[in-house]
Every structure is written in structure tokens, then in C-alpha cells.
PyMOL Python script that loads the backbone (N, CA, C, O; Angstrom):
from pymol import cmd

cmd.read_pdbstr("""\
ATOM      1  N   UNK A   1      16.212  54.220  38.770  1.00  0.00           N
ATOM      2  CA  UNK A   1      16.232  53.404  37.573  1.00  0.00           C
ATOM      3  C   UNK A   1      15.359  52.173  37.799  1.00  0.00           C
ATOM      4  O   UNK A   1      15.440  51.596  38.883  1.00  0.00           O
ATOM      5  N   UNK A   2      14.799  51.873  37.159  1.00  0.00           N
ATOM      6  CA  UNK A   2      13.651  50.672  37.170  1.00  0.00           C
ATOM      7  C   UNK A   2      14.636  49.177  37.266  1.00  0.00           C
ATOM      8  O   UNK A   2      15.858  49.059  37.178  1.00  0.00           O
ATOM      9  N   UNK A   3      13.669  48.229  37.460  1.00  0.00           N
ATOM     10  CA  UNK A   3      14.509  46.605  38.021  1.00  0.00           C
ATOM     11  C   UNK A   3      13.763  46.079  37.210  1.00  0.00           C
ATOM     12  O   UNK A   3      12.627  46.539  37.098  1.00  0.00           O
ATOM     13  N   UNK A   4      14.109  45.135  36.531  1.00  0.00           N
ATOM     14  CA  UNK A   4      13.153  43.845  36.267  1.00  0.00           C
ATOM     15  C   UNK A   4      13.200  42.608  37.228  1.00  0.00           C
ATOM     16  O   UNK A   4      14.337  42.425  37.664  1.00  0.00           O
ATOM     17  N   UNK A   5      12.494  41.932  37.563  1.00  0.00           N
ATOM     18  CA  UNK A   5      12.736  40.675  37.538  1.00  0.00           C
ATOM     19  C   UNK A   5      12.071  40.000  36.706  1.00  0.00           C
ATOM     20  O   UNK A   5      10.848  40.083  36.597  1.00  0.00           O
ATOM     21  N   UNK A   6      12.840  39.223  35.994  1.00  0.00           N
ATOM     22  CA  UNK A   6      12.491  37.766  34.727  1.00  0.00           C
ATOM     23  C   UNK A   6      12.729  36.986  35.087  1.00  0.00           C
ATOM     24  O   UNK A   6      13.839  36.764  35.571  1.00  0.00           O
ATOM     25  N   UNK A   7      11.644  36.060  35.013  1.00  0.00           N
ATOM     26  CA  UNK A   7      11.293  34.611  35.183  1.00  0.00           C
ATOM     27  C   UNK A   7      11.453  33.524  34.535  1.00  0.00           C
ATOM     28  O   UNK A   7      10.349  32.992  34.422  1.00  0.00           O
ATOM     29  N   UNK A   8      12.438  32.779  33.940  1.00  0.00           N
ATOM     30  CA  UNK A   8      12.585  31.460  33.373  1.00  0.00           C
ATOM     31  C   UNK A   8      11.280  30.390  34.288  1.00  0.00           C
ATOM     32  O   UNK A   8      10.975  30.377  35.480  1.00  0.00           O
ATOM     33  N   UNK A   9      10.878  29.772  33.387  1.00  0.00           N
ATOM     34  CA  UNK A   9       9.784  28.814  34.086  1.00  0.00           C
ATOM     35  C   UNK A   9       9.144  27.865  33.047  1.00  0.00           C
ATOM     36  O   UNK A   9       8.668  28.149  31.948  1.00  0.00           O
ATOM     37  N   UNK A  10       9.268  26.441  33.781  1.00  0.00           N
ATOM     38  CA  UNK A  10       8.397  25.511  32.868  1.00  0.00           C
ATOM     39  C   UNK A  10       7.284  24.913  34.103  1.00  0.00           C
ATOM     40  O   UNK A  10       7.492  24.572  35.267  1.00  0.00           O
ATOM     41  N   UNK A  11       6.255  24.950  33.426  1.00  0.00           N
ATOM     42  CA  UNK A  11       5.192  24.033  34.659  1.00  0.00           C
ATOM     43  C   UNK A  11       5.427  22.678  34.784  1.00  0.00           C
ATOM     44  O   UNK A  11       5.657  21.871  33.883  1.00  0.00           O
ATOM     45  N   UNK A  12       5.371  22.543  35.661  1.00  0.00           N
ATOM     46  CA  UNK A  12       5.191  21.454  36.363  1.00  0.00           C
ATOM     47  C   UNK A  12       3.788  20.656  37.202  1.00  0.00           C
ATOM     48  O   UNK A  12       3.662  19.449  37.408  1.00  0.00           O
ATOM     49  N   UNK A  13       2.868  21.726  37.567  1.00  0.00           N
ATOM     50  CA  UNK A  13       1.608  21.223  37.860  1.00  0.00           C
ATOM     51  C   UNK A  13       0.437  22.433  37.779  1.00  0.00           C
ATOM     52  O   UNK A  13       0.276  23.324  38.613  1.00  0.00           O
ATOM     53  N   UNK A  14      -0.219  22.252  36.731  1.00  0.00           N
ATOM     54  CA  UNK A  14      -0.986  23.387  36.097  1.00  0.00           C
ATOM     55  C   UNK A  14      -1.966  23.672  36.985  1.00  0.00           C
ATOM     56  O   UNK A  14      -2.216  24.871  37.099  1.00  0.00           O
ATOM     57  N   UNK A  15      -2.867  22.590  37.936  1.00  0.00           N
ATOM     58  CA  UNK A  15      -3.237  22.999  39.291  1.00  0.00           C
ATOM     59  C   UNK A  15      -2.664  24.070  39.691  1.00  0.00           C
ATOM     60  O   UNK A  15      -3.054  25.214  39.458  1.00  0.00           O
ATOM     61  N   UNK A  16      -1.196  23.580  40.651  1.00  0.00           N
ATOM     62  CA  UNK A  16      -0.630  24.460  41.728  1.00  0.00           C
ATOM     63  C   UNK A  16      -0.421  25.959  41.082  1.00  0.00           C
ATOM     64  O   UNK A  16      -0.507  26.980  41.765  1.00  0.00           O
ATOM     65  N   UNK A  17      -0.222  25.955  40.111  1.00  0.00           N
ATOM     66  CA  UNK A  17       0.412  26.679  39.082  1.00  0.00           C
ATOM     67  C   UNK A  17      -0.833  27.981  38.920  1.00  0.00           C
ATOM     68  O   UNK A  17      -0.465  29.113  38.607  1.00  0.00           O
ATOM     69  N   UNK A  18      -2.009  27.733  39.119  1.00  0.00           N
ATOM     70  CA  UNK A  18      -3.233  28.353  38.276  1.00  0.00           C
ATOM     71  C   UNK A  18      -3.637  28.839  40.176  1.00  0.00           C
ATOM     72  O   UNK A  18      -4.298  29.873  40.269  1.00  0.00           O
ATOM     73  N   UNK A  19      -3.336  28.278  41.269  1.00  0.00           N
ATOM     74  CA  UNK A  19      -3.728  28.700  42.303  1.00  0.00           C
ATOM     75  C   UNK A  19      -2.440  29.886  42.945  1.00  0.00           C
ATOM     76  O   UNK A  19      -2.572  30.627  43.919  1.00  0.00           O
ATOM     77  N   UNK A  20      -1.186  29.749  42.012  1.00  0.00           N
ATOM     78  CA  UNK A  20      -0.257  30.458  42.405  1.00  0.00           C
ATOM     79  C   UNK A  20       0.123  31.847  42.110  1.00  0.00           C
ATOM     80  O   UNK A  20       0.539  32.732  42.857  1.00  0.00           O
ATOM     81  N   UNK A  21      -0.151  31.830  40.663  1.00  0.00           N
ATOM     82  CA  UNK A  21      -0.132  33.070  39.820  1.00  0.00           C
ATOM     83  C   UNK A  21      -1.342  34.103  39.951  1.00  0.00           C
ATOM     84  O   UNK A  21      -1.248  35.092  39.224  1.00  0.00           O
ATOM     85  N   UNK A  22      -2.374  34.024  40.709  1.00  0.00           N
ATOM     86  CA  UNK A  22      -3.360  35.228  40.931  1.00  0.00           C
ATOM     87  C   UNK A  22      -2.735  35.657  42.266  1.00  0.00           C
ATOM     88  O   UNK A  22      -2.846  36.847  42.560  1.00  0.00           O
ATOM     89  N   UNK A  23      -2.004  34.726  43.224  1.00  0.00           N
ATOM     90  CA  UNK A  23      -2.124  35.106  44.801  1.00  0.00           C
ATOM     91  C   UNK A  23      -0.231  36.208  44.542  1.00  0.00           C
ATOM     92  O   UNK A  23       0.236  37.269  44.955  1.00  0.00           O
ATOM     93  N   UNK A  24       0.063  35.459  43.948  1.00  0.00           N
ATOM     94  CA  UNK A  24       1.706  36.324  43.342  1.00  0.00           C
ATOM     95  C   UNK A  24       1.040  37.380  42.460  1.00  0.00           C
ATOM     96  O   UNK A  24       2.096  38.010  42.408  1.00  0.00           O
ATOM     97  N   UNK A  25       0.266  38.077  41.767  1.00  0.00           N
ATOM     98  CA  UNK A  25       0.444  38.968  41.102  1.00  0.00           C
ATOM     99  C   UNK A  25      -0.341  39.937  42.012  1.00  0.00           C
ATOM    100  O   UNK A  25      -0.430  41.104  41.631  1.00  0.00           O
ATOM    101  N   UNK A  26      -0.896  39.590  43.131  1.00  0.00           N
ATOM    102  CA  UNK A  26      -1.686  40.094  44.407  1.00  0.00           C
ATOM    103  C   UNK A  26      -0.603  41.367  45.112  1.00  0.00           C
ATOM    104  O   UNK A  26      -0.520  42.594  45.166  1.00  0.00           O
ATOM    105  N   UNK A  27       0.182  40.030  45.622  1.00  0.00           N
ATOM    106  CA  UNK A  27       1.377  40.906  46.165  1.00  0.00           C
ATOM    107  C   UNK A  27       2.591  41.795  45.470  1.00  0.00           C
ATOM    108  O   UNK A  27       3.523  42.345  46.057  1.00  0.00           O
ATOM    109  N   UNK A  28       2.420  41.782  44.611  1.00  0.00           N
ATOM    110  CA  UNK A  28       3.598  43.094  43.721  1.00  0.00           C
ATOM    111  C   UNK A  28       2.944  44.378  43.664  1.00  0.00           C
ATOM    112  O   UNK A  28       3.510  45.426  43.354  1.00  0.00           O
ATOM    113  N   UNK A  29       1.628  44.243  44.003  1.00  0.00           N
ATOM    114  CA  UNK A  29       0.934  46.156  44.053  1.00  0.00           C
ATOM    115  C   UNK A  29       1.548  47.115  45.364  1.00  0.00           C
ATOM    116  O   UNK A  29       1.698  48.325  45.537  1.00  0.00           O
ATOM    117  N   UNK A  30       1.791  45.971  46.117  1.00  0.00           N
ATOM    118  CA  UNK A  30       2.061  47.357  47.121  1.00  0.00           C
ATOM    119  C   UNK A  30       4.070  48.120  46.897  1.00  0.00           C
ATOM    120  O   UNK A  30       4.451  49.089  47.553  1.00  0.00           O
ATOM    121  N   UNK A  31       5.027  47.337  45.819  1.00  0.00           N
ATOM    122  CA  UNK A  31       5.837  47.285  45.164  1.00  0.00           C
ATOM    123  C   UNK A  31       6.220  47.926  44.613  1.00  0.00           C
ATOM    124  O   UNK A  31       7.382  48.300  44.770  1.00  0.00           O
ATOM    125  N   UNK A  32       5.198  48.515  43.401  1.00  0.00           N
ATOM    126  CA  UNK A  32       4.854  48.935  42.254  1.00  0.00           C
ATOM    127  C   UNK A  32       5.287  48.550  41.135  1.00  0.00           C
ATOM    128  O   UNK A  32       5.717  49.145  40.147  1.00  0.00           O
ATOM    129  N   UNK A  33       5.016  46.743  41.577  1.00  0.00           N
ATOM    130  CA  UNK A  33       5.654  45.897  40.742  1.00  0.00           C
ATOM    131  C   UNK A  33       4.632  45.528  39.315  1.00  0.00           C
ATOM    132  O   UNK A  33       3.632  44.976  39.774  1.00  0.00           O
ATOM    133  N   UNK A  34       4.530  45.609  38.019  1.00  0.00           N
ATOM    134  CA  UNK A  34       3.731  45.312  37.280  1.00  0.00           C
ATOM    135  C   UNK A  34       4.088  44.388  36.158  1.00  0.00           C
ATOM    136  O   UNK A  34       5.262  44.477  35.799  1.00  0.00           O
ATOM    137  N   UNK A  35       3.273  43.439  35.466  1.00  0.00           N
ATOM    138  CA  UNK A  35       4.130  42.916  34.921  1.00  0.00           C
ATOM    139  C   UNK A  35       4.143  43.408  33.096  1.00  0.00           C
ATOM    140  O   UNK A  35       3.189  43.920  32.509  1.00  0.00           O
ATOM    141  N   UNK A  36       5.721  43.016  32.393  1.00  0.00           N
ATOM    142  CA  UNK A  36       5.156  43.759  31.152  1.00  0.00           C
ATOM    143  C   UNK A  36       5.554  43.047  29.981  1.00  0.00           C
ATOM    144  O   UNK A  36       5.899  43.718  29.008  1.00  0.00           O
ATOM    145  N   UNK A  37       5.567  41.570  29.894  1.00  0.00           N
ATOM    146  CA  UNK A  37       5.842  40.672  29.337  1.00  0.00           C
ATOM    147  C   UNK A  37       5.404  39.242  30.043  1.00  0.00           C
ATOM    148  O   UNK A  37       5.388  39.006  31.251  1.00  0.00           O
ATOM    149  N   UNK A  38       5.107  38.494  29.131  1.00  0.00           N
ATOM    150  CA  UNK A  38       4.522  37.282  29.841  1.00  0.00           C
ATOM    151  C   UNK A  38       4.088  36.252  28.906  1.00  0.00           C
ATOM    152  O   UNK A  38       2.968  36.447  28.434  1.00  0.00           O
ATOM    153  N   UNK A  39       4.824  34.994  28.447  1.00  0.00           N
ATOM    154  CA  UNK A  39       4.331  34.252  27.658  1.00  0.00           C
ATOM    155  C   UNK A  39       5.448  33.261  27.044  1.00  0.00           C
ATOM    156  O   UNK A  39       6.635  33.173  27.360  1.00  0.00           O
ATOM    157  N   UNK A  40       4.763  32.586  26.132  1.00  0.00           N
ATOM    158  CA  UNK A  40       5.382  31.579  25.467  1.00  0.00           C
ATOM    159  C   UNK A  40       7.346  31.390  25.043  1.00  0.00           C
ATOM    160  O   UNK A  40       7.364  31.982  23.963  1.00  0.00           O
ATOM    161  N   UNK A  41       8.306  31.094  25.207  1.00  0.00           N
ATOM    162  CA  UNK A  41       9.727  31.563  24.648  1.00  0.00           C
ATOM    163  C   UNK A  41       9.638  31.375  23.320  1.00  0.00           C
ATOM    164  O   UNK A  41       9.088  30.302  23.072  1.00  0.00           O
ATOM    165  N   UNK A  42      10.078  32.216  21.999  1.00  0.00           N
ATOM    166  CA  UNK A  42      10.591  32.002  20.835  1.00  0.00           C
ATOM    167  C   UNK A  42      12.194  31.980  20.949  1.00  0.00           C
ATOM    168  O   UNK A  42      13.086  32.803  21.151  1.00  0.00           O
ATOM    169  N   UNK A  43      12.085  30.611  20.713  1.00  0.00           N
ATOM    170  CA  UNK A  43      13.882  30.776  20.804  1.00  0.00           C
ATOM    171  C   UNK A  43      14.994  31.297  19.693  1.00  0.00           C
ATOM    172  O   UNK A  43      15.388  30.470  18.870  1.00  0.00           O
ATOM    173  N   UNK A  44      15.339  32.200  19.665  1.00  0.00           N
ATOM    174  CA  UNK A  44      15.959  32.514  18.731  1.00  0.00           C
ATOM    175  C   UNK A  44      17.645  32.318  18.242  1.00  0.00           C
ATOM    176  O   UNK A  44      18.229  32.520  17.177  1.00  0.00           O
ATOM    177  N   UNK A  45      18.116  31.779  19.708  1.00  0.00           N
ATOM    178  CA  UNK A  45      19.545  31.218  19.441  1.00  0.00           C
ATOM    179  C   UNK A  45      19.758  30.680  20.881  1.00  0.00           C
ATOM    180  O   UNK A  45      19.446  31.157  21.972  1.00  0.00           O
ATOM    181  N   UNK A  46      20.439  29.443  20.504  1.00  0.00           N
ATOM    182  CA  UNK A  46      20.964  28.968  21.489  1.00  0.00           C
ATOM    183  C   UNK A  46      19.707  27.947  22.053  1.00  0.00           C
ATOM    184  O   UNK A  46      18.616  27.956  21.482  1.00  0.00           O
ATOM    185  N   UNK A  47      19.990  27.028  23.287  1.00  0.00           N
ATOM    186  CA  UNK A  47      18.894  26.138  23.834  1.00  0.00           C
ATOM    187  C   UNK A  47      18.042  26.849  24.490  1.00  0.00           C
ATOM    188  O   UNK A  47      18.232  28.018  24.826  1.00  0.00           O
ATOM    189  N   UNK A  48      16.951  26.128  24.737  1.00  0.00           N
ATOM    190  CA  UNK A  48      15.535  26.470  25.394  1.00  0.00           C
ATOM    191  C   UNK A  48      15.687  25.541  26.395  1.00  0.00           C
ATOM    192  O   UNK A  48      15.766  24.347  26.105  1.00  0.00           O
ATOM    193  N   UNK A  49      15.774  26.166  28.261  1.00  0.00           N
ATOM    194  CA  UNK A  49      15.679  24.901  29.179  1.00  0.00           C
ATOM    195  C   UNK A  49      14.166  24.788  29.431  1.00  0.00           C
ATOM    196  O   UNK A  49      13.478  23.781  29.596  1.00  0.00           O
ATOM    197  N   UNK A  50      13.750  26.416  29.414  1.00  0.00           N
ATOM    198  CA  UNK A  50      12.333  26.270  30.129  1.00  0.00           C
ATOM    199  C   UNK A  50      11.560  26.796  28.700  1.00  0.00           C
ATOM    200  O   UNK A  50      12.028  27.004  27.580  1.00  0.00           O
ATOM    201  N   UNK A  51      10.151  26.921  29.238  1.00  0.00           N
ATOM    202  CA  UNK A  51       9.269  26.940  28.098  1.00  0.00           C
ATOM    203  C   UNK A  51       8.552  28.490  27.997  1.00  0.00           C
ATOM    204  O   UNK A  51       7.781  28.812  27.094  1.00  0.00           O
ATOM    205  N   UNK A  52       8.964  29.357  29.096  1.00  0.00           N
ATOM    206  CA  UNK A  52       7.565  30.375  29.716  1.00  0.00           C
ATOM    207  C   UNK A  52       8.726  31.348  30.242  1.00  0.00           C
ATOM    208  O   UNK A  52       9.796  30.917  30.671  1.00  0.00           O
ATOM    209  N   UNK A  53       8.370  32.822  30.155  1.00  0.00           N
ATOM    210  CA  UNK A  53       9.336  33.498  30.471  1.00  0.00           C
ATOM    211  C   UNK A  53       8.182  35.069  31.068  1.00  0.00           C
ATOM    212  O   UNK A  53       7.233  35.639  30.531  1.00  0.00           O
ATOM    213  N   UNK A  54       8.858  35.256  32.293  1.00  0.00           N
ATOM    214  CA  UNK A  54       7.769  36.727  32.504  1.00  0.00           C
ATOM    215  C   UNK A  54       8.664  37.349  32.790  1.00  0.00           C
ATOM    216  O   UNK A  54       9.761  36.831  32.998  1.00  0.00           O
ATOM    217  N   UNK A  55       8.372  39.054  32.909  1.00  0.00           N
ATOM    218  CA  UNK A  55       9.149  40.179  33.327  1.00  0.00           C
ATOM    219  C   UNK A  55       8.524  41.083  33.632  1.00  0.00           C
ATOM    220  O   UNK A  55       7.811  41.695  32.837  1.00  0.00           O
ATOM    221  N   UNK A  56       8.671  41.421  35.061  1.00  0.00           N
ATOM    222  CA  UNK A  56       8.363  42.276  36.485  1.00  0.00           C
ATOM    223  C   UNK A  56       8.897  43.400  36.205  1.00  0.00           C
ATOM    224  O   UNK A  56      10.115  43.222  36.157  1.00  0.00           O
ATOM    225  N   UNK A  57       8.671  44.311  36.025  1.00  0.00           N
ATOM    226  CA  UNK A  57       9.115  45.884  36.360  1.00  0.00           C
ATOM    227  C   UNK A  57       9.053  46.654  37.497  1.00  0.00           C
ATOM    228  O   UNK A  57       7.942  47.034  37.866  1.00  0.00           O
ATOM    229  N   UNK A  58       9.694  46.851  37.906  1.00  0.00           N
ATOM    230  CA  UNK A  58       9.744  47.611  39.431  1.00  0.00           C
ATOM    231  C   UNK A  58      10.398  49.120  39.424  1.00  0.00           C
ATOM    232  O   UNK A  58      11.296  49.392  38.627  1.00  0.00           O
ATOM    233  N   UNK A  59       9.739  50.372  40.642  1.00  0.00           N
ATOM    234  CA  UNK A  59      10.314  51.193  40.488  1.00  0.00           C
ATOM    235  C   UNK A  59      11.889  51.129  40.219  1.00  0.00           C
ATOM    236  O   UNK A  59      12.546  51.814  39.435  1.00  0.00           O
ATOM    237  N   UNK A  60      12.316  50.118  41.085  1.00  0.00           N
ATOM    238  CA  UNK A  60      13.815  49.970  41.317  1.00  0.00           C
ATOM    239  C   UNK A  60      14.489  49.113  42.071  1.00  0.00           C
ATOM    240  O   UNK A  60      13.818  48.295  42.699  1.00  0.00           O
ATOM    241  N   UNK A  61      15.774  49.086  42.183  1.00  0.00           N
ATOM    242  CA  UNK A  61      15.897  47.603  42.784  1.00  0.00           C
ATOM    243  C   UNK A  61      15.703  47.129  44.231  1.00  0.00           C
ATOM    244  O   UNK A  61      15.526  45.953  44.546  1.00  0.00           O
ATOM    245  N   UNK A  62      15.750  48.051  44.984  1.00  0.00           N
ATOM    246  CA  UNK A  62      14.616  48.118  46.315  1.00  0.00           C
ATOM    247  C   UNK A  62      13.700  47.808  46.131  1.00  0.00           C
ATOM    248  O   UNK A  62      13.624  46.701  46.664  1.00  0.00           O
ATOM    249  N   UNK A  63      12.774  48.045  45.665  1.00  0.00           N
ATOM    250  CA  UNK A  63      10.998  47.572  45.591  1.00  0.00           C
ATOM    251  C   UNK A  63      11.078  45.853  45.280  1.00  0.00           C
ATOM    252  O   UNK A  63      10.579  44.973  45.982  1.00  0.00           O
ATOM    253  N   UNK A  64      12.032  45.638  43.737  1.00  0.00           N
ATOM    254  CA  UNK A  64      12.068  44.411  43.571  1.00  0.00           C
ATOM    255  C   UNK A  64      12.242  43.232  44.691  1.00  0.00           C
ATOM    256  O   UNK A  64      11.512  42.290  45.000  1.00  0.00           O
ATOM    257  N   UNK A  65      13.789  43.775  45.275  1.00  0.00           N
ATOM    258  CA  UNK A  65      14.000  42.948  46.066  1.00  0.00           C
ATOM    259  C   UNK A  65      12.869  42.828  47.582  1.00  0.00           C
ATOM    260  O   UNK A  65      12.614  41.658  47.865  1.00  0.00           O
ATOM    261  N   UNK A  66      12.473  43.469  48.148  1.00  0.00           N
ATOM    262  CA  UNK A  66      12.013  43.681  49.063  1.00  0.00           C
ATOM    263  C   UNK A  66      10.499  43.112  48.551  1.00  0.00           C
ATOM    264  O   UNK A  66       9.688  43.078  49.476  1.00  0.00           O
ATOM    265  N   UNK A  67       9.991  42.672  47.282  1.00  0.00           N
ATOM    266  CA  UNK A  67       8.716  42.166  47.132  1.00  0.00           C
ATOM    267  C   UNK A  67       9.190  40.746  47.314  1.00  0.00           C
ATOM    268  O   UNK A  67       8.480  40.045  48.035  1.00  0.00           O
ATOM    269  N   UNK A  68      10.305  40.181  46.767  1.00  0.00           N
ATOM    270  CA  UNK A  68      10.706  39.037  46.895  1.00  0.00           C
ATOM    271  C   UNK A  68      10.648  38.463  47.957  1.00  0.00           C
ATOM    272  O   UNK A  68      10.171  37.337  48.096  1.00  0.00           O
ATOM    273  N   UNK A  69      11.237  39.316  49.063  1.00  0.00           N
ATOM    274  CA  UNK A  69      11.466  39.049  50.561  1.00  0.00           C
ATOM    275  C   UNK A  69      10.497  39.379  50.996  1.00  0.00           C
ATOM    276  O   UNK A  69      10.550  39.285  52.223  1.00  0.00           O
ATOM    277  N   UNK A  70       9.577  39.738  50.655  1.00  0.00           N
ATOM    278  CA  UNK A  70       8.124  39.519  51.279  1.00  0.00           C
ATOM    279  C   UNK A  70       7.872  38.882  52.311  1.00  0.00           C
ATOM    280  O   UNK A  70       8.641  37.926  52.415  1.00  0.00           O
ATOM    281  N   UNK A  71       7.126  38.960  53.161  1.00  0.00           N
ATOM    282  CA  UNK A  71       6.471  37.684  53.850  1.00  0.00           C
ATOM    283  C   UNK A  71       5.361  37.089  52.504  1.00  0.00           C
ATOM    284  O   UNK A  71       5.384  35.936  52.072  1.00  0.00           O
ATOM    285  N   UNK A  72       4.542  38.068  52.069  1.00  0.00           N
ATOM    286  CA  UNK A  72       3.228  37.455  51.554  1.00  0.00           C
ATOM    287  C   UNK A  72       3.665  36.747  50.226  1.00  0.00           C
ATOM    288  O   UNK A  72       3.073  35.799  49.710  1.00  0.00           O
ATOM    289  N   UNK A  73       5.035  37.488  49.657  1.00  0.00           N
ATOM    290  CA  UNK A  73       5.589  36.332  48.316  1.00  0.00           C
ATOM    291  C   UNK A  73       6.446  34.716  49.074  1.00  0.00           C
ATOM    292  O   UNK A  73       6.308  33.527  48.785  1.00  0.00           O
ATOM    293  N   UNK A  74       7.010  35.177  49.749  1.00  0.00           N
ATOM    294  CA  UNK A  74       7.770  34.045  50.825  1.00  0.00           C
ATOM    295  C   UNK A  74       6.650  32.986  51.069  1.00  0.00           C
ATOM    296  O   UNK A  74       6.907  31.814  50.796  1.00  0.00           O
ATOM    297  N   UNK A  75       5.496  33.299  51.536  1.00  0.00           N
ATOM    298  CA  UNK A  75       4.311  31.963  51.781  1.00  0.00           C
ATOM    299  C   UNK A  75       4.215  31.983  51.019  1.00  0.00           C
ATOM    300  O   UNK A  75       4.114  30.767  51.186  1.00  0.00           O
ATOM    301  N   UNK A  76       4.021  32.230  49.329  1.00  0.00           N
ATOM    302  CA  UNK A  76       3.823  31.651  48.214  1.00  0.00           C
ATOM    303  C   UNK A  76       4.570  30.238  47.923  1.00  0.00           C
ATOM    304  O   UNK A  76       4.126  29.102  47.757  1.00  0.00           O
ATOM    305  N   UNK A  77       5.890  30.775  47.928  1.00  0.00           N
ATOM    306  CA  UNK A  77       6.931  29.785  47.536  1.00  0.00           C
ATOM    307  C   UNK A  77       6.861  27.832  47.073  1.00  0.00           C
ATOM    308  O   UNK A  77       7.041  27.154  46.061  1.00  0.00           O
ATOM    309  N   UNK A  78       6.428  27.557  48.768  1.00  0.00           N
ATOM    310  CA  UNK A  78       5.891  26.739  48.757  1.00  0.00           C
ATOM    311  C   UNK A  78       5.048  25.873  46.919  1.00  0.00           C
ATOM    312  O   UNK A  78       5.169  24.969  46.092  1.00  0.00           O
ATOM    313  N   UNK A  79       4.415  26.824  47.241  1.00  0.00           N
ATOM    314  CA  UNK A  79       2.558  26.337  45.854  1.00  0.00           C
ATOM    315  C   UNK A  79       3.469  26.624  44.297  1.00  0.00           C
ATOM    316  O   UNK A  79       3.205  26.067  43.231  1.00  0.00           O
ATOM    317  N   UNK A  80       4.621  27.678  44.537  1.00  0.00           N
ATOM    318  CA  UNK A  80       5.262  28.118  43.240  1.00  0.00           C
ATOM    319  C   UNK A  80       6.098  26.561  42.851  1.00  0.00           C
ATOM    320  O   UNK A  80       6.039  25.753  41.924  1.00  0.00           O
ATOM    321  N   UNK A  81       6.978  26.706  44.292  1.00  0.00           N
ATOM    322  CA  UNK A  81       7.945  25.499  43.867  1.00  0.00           C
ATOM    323  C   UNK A  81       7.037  23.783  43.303  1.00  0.00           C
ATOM    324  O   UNK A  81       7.652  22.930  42.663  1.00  0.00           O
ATOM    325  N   UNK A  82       5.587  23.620  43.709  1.00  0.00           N
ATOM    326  CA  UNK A  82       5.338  22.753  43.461  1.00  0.00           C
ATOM    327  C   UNK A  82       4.379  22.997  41.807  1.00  0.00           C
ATOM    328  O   UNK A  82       3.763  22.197  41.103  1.00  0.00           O
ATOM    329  N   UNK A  83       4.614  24.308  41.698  1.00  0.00           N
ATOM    330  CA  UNK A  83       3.717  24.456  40.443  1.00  0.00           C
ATOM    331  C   UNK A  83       4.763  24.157  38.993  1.00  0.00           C
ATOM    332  O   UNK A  83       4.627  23.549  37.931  1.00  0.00           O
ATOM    333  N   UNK A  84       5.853  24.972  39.663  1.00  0.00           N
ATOM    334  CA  UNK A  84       6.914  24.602  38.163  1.00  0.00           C
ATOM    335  C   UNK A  84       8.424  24.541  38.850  1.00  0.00           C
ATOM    336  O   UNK A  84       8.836  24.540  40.010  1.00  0.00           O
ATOM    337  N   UNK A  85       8.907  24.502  37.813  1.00  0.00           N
ATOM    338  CA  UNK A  85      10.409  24.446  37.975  1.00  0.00           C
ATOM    339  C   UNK A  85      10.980  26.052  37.335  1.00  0.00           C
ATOM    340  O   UNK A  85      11.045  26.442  36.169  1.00  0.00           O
ATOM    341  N   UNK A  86      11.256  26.584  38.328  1.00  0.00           N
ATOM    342  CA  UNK A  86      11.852  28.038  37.631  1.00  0.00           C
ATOM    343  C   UNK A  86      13.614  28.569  37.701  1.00  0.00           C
ATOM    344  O   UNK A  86      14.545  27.973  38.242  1.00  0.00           O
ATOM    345  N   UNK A  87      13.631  29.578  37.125  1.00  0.00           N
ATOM    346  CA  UNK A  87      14.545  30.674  37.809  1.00  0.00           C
ATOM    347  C   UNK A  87      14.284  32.217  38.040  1.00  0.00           C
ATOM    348  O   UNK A  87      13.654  32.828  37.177  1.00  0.00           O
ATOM    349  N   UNK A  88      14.619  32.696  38.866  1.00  0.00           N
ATOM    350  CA  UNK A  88      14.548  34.492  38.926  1.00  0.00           C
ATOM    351  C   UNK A  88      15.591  34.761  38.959  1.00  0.00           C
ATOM    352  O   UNK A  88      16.482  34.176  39.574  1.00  0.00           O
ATOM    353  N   UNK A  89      15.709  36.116  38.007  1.00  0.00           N
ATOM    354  CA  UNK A  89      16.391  36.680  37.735  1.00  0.00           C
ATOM    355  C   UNK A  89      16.400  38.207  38.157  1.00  0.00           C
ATOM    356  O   UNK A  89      15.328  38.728  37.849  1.00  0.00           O
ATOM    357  N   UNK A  90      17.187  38.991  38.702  1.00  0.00           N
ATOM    358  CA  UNK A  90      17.526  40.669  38.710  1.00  0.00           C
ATOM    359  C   UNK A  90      17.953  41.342  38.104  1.00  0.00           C
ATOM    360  O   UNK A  90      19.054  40.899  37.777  1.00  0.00           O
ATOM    361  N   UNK A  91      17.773  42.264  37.677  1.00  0.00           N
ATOM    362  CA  UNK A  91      18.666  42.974  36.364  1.00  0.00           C
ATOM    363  C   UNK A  91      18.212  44.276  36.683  1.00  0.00           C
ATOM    364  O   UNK A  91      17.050  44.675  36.613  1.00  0.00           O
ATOM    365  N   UNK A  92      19.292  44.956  37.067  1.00  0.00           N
ATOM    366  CA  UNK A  92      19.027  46.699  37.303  1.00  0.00           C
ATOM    367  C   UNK A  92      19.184  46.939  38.982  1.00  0.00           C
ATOM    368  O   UNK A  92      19.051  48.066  39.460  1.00  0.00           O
TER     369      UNK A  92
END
""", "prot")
cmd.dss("prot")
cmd.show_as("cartoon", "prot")
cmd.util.cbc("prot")
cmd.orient("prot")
């Protein structure tokens, strides 16, 4: 059964942010992580904390987790945490 992971996220530094997101979408190929949503929130009920929302598809929840725990997503972290303020999420 396939995994998502979704991303709650507001930027915080469009620099770090623009050097982070090519080197992270690098490492989800060997995964077969792709992404299949990505963009702006329309809020339709309830509050908006963050502004930006993505969603990762993965064979399953092995692949997901194990891209996370990466080494090559793990040295990301760093450039992510200073690019925005997020959350990840698992589902599946």
C-alpha cells in the first residue's frame, strides 16, 4: 500500500529554502519517492498555521520512512530547519 508523507510548511528563509528543495527532491529517487502535490494552502475550514503544503508518495511505508532516515535527507535537515518552519507527516 503506498505512504504519503505531507508537509505542513511556512518559509522562513527563501535563500536556504531554494538551496534545500532541489538537494531533498535529489534524494527520494532511490525511494521511489515522488512528489504529487505541492503548493499554495486553500483553506477551507478551520485555521491555517502554515502557508505551503507538499505530498510525497512512496511505494510504502518502508521506503518512506527509511528516505527520512536517510543519511543524505538527515544532512539536509540542518538548511531545511533554517529554510522554514515545518511539520511531517505519515499516513499509510
Amino acid at each position: 500500500m503506498p505512504a504519503l508523507i505531507i508537509i505542513d510548511l511556512s518559509p522562513t528563509n527563501k535563500q536556504k529554502l531554494s538551496i534545500y528543495s532541489p538537494l531533498a527532491a535529489e534524494t527520494l529517487m532511490p525511494y521511489g519517492g515522488e512528489f504529487i502535490a505541492k503548493g499554495a494552502i486553500e483553506t477551507l475550514h478551520g485555521s491555517k498555521p502554515y502557508q505551503t503544503k507538499v505530498i510525497i508518495q512512496f511505494p510504502d511505508r518502508d521506503s518512506a520512512v527509511n528516505w527520512y532516515e536517510s543519511a543524505a535527507y538527515q544532512a539536509l535537515i540542518p538548511i531545511r530547519d533554517q529554510g522554514m518552519e515545518s511539520q511531517f507527516h505519515l499516513v499509510g
